[in-house]
N, C-alpha and C positions, 0 to 999 in steps of 0.2 A: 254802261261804261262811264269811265271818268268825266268826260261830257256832257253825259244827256243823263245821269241819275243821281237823286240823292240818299246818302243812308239816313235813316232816321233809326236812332236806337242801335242796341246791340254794344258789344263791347270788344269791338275790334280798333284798334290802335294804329297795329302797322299796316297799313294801307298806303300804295302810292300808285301812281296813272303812270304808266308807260306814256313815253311823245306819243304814240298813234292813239291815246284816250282808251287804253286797257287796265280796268283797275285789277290790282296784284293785292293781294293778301298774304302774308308771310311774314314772319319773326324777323326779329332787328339782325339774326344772325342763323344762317344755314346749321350751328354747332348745336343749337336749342333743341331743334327736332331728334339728334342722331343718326343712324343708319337706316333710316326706314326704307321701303320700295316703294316706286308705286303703284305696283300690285296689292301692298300692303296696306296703302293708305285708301286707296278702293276699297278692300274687304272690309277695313274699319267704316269707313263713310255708308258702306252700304249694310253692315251692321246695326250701324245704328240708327239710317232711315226705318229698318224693319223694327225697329224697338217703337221711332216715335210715328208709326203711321195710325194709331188711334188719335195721336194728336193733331194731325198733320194726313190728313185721308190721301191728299194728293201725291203724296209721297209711294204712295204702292204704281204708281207711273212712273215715276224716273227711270233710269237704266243708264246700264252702263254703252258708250261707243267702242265695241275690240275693235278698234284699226292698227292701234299701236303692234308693236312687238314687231321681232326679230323673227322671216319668213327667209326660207328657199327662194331659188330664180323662179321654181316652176310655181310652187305655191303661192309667190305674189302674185302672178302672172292669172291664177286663178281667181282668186282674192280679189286683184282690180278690176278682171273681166265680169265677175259677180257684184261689183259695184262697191267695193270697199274704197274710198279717198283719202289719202294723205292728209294729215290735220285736223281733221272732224275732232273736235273738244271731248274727251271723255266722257262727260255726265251731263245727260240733257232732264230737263223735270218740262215736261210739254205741260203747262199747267199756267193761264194769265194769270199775273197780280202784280199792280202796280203802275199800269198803265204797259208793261211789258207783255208780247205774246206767249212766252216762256223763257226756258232760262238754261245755259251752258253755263258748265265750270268744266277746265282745263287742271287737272291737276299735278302738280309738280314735286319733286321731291329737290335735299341737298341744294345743288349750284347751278340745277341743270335750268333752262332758260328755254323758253316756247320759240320753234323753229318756224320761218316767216311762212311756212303751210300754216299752220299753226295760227299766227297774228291773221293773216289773210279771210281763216275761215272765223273767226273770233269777230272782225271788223266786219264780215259779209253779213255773220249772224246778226250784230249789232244793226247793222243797217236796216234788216227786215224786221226788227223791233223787239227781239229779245236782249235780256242783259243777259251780257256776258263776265268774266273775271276769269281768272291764274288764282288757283289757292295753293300753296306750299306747304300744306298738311290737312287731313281730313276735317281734325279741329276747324278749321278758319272756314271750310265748305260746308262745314255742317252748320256754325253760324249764319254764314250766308245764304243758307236754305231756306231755316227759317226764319231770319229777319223777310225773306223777299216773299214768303208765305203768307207772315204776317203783316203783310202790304207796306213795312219801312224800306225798301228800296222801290222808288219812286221814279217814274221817266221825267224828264223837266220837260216842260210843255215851250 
């Protein structure tokens, strides 16, 4: 998080710390990307781990979190009692570097903004020593993948 890591390298730009020290990744403008989903920008990001996992071995571990989406009374109802939680970050890579345990991206699309489940679980994760971040398109997550692969995101000691 904006706090406790630094980037070294990589050519991301628009970057900025939310007040609770959650660093955001995302164009100067929601109009750059267009209409994407983000179911869309999942398929793309996990596309293209499957491309770079010769380069990047750790990458055939990542995976995707379904918590998201739009359920029935009775189907949440299932869903929670099976242990699905409100907030859990999209994309986890269980894989150390960098002085981090692993690493969570939340990803977002357009204007939409991470719900305090969301911040809650981002700031819990951070605490037990993974980075975390908001990417606003698969681009900016897939940088951030591998910069924190290639050990430039860094925890500050």
């Amino acid at each position: 998080m904006g706090t406790n890591a630094f980037l070294n390298g990589g050519s991301l730009t628009s970057v900025r710390t939310l007040k609770d020290g959650i660093d955001v990744y995302a164009p100067h403008s929601a109009s750059v990307l267009g209409a994407r989903s983000e179911e869309a920008e999942q398929i793309y990001l996990f596309q293209w781990a499957a491309a770079r996992e010769t380069a990047y071995p750790a990458l055939a571990s990542m995976y995707h979190v379904p918590n998201g989406g739009k359920r029935g009374k009775a189907e949440a109802g299932r869903f929670k009692a099976a242990g699905v939680r409100a907030g859990v970050p999209d994309v986890c890579l269980p894989y150390a570097a960098g002085g981090f345990i692993g690493l969570y991206v939340e990803l977002k699309v357009g204007k939409n903004t991470a719900s305090e489940n969301q911040k809650a679980w981002l700031r819990r994760l951070d605490a037990q020593g993974h980075y975390v971040c908001i990417c606003y398109a698969w681009e900016y997550a897939a940088e951030i993948i591998e910069m924190y692969l290639r050990g430039n995101i860094t925890k500050k000691l």
